[in-house]
C-alpha atoms as an extended CHARMM CRD file, in Angstrom:
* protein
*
        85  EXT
         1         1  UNK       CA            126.0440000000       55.2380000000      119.5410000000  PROA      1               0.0000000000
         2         2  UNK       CA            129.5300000000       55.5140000000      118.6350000000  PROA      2               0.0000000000
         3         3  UNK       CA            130.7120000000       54.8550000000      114.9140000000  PROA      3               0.0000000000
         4         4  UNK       CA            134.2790000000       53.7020000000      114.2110000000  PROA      4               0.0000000000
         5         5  UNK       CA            135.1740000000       55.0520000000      110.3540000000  PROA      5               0.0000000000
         6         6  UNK       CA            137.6430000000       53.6600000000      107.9740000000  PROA      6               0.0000000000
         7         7  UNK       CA            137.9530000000       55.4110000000      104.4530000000  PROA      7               0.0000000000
         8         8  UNK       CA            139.9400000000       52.7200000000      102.2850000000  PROA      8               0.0000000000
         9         9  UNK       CA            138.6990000000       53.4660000000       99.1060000000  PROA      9               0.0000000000
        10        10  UNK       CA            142.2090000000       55.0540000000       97.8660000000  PROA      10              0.0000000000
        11        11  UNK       CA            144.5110000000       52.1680000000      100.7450000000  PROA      11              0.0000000000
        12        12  UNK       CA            146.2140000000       49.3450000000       99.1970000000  PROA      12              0.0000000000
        13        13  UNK       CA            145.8710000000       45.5840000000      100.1800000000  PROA      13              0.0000000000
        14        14  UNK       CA            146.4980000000       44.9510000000      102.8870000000  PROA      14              0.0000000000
        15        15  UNK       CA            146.3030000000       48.0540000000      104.8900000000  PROA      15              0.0000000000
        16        16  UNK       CA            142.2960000000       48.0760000000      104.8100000000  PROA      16              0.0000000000
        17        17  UNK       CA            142.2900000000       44.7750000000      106.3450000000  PROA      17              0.0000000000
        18        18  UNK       CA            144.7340000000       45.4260000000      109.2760000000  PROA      18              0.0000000000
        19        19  UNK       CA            142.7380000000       48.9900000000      109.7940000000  PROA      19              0.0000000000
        20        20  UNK       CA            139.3340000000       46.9270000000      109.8230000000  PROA      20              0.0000000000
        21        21  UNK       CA            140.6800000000       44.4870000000      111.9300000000  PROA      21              0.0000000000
        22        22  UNK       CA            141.9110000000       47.2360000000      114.7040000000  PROA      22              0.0000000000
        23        23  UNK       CA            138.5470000000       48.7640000000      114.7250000000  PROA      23              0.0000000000
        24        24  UNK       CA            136.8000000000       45.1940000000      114.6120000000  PROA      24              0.0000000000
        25        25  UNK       CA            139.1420000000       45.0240000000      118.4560000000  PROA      25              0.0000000000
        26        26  UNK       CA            137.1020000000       48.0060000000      119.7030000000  PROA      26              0.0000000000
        27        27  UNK       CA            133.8520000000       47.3340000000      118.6640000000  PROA      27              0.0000000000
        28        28  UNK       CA            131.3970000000       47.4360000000      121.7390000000  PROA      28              0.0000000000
        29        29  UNK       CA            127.6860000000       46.9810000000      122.2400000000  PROA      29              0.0000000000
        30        30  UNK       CA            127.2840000000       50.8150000000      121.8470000000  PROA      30              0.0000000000
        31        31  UNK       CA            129.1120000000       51.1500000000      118.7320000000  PROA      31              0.0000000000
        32        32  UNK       CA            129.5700000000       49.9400000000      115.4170000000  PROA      32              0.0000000000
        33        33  UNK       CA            132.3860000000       49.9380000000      112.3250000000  PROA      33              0.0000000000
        34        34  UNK       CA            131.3740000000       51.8800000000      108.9730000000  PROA      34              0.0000000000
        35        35  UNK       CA            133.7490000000       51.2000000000      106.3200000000  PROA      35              0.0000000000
        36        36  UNK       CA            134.0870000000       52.8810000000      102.5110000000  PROA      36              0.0000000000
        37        37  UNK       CA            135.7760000000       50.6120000000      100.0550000000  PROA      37              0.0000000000
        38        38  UNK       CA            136.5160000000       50.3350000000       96.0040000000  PROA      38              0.0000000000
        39        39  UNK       CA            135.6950000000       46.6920000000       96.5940000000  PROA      39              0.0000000000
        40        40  UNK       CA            133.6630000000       43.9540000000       98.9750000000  PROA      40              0.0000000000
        41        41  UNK       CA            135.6240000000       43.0810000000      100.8870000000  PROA      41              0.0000000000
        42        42  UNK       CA            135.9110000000       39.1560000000      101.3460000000  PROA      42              0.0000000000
        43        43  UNK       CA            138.5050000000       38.5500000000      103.6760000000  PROA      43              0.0000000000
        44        44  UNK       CA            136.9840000000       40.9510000000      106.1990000000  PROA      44              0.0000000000
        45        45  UNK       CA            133.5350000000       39.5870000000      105.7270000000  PROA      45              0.0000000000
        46        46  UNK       CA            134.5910000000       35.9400000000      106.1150000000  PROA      46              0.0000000000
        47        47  UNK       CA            136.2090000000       36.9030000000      109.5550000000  PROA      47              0.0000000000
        48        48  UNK       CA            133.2560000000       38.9830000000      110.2970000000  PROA      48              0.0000000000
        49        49  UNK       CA            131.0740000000       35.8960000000      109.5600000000  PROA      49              0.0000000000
        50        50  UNK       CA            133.4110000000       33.2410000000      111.6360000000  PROA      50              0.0000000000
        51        51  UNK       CA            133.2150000000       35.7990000000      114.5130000000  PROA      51              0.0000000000
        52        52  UNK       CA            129.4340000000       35.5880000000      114.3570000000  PROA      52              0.0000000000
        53        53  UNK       CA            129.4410000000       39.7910000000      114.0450000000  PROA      53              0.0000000000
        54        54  UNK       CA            126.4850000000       41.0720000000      112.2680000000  PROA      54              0.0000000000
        55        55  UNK       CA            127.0620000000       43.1440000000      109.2780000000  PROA      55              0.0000000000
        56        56  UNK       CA            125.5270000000       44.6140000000      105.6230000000  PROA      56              0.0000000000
        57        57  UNK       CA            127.7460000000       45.0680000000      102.4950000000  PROA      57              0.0000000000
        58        58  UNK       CA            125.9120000000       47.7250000000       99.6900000000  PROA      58              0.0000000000
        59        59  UNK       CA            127.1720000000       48.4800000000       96.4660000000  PROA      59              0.0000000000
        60        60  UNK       CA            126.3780000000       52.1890000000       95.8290000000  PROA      60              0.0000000000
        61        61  UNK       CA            128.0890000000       51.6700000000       92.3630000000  PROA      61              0.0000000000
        62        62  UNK       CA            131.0550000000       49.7870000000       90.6890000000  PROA      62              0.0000000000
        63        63  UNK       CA            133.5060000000       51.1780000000       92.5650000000  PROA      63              0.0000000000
        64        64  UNK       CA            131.8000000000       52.0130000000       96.4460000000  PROA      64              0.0000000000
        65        65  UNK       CA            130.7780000000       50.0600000000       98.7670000000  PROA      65              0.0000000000
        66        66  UNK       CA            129.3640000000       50.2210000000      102.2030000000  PROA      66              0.0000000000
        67        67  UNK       CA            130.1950000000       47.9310000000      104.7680000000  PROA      67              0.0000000000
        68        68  UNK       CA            128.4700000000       48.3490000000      108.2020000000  PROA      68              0.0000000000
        69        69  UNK       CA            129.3730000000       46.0130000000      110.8670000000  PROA      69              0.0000000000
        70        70  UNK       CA            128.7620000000       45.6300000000      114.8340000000  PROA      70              0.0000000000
        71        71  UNK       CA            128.8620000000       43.1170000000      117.7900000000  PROA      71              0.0000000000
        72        72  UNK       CA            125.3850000000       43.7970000000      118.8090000000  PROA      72              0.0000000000
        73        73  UNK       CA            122.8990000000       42.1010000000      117.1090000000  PROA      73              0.0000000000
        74        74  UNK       CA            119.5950000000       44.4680000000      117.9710000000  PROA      74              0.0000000000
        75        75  UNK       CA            122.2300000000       47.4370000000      116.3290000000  PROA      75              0.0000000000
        76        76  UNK       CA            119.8050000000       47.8050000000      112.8030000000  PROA      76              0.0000000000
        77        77  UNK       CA            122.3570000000       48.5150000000      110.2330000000  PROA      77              0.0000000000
        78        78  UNK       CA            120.1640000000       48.2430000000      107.6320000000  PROA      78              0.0000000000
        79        79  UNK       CA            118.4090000000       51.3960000000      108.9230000000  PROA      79              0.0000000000
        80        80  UNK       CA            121.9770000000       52.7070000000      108.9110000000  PROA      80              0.0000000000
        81        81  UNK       CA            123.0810000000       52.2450000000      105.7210000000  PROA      81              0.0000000000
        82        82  UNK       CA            119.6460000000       53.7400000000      104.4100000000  PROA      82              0.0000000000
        83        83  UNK       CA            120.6200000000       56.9030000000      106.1470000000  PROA      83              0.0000000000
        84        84  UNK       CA            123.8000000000       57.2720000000      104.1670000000  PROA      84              0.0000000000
        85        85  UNK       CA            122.4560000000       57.2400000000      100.4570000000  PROA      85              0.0000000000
């Protein structure tokens, strides 16, 4: 399985969305999109949502958050973000 990989943690609005949204363009059925952020991010996960994508937010702390996301719906994030803490 191939993971796409966006660090935006230290990116300014509204580079992380345009990066996210590239990456959302190559998503496949044998990959998925991991993305670090300072923030949830709400715009992305509202166009996540409307595209009917499955995806998991977790806040490590105040200031990290995981967001997993992927076309496939049988792709068990869940079980992927676990693997990362």
């Amino acid at each position: 399985m191939r993971r796409l990989y966006l660090d935006a943690r230290n990116m300014e609005h509204p580079v992380p969305l345009e990066k996210s949204i590239e990456a959302l363009r190559e998503l496949d059925n044998e990959s998925y999109f991991y993305m670090l952020h300072r923030k949830n991010p709400v715009p992305l996960i509202a166009m996540v949502q409307k595209q009917g994508l499955s995806y998991i937010t977790e806040q490590e702390h105040e200031d990290l958050w995981h967001i997993l996301i992927a076309v496939d719906h049988d792709i068990d994030l869940e079980k992927l973000v676990e693997r990362l803490g």
